[in-house]
PDB file of N, CA, C and O in Angstrom:
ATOM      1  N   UNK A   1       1.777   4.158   5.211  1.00  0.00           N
ATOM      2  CA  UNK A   1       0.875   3.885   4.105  1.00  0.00           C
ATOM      3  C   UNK A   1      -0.548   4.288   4.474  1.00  0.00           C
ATOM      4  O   UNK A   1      -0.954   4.394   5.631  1.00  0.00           O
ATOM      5  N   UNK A   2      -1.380   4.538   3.185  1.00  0.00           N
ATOM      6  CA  UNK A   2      -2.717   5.059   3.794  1.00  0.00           C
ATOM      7  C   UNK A   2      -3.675   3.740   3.317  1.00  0.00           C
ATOM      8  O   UNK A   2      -3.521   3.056   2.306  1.00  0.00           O
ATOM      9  N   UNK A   3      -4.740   3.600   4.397  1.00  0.00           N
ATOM     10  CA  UNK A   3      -5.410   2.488   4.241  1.00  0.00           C
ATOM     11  C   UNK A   3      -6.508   3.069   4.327  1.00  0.00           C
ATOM     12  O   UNK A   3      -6.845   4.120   4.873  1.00  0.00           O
ATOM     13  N   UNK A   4      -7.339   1.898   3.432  1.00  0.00           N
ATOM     14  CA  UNK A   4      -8.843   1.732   2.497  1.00  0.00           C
ATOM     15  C   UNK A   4      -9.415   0.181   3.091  1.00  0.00           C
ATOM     16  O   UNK A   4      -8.942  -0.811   3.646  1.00  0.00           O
ATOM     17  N   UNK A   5     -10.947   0.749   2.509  1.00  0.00           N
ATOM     18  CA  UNK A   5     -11.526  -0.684   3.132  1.00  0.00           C
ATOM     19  C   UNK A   5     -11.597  -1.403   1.812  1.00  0.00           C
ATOM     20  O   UNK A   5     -12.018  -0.606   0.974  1.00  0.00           O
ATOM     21  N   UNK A   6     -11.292  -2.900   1.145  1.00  0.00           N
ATOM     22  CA  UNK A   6     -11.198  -3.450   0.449  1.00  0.00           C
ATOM     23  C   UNK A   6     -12.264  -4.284   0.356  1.00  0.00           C
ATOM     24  O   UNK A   6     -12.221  -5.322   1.016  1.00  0.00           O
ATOM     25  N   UNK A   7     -13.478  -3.994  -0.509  1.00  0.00           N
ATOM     26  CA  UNK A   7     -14.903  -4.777  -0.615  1.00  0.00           C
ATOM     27  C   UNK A   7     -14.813  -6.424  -0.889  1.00  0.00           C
ATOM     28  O   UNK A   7     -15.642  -7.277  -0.573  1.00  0.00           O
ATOM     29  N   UNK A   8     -13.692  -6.572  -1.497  1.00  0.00           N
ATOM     30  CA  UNK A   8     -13.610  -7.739  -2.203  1.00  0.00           C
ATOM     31  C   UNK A   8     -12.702  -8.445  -1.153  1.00  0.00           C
ATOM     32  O   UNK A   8     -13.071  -9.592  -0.900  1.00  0.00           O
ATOM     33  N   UNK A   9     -11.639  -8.032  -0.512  1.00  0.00           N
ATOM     34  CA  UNK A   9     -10.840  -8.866   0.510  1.00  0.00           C
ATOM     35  C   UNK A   9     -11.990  -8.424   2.298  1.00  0.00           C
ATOM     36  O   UNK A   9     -11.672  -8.929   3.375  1.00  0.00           O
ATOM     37  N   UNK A  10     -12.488  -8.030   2.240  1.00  0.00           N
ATOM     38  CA  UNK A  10     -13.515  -7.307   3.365  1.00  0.00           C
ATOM     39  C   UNK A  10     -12.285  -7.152   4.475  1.00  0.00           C
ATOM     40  O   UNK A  10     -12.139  -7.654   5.590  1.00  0.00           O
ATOM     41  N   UNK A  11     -11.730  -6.537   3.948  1.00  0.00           N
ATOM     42  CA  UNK A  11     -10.436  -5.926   5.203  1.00  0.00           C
ATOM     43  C   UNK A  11      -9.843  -4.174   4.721  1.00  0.00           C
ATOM     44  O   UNK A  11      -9.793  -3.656   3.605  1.00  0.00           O
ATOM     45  N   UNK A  12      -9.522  -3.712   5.869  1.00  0.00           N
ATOM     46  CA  UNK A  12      -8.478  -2.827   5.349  1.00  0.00           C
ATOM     47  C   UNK A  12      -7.324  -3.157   4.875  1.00  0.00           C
ATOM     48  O   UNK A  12      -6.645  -4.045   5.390  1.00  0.00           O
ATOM     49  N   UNK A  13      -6.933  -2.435   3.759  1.00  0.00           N
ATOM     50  CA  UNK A  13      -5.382  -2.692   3.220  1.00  0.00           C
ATOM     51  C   UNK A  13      -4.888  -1.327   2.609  1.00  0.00           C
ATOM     52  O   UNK A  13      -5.401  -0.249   2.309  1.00  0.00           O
ATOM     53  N   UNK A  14      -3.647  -1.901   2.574  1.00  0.00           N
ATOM     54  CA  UNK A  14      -2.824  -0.520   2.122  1.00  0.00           C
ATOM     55  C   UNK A  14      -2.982   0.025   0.565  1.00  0.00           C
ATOM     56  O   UNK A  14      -2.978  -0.783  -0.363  1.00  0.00           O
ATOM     57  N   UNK A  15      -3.078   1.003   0.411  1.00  0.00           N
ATOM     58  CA  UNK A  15      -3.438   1.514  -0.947  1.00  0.00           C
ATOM     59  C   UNK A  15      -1.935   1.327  -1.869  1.00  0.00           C
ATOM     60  O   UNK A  15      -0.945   1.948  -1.481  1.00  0.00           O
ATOM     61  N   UNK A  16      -1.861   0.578  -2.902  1.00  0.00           N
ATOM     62  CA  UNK A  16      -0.912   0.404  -4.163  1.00  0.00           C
ATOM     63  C   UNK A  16      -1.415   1.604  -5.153  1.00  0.00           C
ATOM     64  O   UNK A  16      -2.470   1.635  -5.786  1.00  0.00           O
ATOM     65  N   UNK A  17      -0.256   2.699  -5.111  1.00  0.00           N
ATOM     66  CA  UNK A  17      -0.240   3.144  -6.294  1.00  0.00           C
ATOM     67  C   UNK A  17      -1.461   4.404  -6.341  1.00  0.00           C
ATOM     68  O   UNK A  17      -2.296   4.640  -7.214  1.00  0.00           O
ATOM     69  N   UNK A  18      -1.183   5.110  -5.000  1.00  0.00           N
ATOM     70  CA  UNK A  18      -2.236   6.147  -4.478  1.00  0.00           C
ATOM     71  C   UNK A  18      -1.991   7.218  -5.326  1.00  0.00           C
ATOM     72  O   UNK A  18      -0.930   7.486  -5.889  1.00  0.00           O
ATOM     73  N   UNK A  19      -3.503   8.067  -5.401  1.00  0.00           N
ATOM     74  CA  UNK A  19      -3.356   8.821  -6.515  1.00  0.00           C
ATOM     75  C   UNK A  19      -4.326   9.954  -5.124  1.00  0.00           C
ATOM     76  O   UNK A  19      -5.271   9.521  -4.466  1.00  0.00           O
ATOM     77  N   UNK A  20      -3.607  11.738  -4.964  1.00  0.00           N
ATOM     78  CA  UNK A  20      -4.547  12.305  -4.113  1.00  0.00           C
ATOM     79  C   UNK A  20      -5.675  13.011  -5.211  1.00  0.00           C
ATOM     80  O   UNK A  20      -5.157  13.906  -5.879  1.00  0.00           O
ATOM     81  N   UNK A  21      -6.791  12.817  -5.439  1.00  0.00           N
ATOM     82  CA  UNK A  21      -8.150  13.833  -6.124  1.00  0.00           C
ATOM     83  C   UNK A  21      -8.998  14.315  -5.299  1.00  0.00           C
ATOM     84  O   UNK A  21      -9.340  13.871  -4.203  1.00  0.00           O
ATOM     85  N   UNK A  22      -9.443  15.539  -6.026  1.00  0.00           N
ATOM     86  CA  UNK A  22     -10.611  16.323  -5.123  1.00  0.00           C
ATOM     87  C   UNK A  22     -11.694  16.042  -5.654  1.00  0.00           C
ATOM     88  O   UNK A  22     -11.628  15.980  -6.881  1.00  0.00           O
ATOM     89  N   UNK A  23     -12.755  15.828  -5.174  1.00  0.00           N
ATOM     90  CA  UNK A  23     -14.376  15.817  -5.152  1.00  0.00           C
ATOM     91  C   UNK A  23     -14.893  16.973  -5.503  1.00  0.00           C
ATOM     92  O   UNK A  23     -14.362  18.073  -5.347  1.00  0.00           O
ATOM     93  N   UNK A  24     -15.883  16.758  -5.958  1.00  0.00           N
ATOM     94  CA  UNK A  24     -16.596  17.790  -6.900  1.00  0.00           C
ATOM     95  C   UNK A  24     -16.928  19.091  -5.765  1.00  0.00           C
ATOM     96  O   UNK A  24     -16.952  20.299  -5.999  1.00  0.00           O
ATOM     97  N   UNK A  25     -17.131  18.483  -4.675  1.00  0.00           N
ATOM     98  CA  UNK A  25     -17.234  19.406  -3.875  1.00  0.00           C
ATOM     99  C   UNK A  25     -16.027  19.842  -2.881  1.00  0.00           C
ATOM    100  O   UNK A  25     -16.455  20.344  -1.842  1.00  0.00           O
ATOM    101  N   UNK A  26     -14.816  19.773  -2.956  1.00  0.00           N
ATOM    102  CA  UNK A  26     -13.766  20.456  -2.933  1.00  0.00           C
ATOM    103  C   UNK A  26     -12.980  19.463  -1.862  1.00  0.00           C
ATOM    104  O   UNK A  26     -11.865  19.687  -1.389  1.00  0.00           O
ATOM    105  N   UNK A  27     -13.690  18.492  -1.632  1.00  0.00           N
ATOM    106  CA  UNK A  27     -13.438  17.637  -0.184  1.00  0.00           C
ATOM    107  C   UNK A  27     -11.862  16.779  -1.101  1.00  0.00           C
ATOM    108  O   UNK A  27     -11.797  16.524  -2.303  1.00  0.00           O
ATOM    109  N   UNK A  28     -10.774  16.507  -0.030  1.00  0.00           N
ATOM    110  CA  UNK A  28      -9.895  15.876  -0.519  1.00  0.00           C
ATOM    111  C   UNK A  28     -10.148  14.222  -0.579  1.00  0.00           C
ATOM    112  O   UNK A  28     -10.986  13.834   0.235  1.00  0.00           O
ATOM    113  N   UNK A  29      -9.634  13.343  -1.301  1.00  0.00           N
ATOM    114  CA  UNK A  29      -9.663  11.412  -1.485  1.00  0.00           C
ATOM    115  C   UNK A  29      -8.397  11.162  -1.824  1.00  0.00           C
ATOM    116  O   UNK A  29      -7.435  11.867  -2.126  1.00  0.00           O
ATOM    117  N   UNK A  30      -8.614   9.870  -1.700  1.00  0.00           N
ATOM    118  CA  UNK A  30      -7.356   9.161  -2.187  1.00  0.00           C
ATOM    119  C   UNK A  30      -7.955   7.650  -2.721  1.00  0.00           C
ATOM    120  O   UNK A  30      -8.434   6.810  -1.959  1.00  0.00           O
ATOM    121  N   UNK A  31      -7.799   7.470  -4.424  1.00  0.00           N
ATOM    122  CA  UNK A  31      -7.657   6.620  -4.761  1.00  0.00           C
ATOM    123  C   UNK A  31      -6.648   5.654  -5.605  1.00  0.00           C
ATOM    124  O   UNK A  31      -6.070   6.300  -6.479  1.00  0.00           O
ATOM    125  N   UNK A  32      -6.423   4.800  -5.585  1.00  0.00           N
ATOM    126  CA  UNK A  32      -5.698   3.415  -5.638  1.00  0.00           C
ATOM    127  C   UNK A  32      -6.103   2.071  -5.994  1.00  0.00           C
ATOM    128  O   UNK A  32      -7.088   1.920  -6.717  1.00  0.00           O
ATOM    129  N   UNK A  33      -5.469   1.115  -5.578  1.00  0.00           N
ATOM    130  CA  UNK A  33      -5.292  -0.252  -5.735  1.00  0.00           C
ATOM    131  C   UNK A  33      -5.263  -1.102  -4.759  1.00  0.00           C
ATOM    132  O   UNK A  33      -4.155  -0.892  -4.264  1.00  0.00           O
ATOM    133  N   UNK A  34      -5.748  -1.910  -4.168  1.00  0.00           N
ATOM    134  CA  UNK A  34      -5.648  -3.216  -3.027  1.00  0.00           C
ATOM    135  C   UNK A  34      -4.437  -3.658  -3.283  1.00  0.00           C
ATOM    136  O   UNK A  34      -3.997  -4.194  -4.300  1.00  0.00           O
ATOM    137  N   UNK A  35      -3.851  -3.351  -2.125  1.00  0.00           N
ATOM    138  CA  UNK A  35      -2.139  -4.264  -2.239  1.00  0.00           C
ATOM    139  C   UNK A  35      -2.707  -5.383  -2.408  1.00  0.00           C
ATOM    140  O   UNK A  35      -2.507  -5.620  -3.600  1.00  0.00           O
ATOM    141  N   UNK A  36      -3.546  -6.597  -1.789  1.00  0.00           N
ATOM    142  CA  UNK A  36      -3.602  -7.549  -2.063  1.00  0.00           C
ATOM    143  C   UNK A  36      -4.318  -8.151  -3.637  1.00  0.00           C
ATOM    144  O   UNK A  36      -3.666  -8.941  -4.320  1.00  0.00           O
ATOM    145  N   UNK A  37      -5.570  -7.716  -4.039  1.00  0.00           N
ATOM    146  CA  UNK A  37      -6.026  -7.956  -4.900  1.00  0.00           C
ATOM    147  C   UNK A  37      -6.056  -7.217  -6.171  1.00  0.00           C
ATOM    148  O   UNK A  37      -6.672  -7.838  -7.037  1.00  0.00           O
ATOM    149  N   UNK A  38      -5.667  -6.287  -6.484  1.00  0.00           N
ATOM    150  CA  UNK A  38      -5.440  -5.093  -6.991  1.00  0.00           C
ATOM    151  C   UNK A  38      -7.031  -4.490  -7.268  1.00  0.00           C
ATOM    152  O   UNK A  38      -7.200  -3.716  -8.211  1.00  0.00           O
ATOM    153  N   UNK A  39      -7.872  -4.782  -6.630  1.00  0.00           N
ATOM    154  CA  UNK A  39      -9.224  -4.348  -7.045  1.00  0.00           C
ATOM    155  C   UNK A  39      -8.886  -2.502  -6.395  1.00  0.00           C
ATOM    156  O   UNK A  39      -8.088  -2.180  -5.515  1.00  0.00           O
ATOM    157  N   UNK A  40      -9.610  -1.788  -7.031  1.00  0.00           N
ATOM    158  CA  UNK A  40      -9.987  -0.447  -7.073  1.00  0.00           C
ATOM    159  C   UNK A  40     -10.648   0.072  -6.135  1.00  0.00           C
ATOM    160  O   UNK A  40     -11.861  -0.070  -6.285  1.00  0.00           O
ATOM    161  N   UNK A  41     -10.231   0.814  -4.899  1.00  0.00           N
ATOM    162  CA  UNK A  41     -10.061   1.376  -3.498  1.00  0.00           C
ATOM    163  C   UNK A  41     -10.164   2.945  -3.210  1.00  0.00           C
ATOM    164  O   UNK A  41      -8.965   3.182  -3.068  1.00  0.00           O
ATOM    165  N   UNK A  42     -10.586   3.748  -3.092  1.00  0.00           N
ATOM    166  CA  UNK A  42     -11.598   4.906  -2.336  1.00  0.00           C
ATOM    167  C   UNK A  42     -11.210   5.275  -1.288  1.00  0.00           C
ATOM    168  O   UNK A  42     -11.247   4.430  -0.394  1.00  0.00           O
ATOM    169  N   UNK A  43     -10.822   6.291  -1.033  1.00  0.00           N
ATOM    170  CA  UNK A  43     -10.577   6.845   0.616  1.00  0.00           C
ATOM    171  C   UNK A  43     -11.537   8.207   0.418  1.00  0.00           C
ATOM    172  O   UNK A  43     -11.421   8.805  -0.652  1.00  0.00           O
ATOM    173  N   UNK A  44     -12.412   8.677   1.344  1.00  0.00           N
ATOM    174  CA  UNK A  44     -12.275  10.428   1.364  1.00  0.00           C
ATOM    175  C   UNK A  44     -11.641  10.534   2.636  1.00  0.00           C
ATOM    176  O   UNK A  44     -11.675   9.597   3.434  1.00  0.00           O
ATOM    177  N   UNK A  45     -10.986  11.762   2.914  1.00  0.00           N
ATOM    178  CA  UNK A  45     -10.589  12.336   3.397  1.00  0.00           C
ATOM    179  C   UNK A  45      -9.335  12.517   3.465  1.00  0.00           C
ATOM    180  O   UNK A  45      -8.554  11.714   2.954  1.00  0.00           O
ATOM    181  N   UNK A  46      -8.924  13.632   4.125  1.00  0.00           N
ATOM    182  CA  UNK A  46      -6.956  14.079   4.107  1.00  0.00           C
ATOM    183  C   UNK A  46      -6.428  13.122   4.537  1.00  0.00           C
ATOM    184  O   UNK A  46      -6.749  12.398   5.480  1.00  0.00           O
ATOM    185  N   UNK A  47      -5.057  13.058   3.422  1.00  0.00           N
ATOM    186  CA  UNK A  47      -4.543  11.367   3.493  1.00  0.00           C
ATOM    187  C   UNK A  47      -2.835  11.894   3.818  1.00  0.00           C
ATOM    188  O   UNK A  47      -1.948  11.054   3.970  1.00  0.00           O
TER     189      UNK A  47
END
């Protein structure tokens, strides 16, 4: 699983429901869902 830092649980957790998008500037992310809280989670880089 690919993990994110979760603002609201202040931990890393595993991303629910990862989606891969590119940045305007061509850089790869990965965003998702907090397995635990389902709050809305951010990665850059190759996932």
């Amino acid at each position: 699983m690919i993990k994110a830092y979760c603002f609201k649980c202040k931990e890393k957790v595993d991303i629910k429901d990862s989606e891969r998008v590119t940045l305007n500037n061509g850089r790869p992310a990965t965003k998702g869902l907090c397995n635990n809280c389902s709050t809305k989670v951010f990665r850059i880089g190759k996932a």
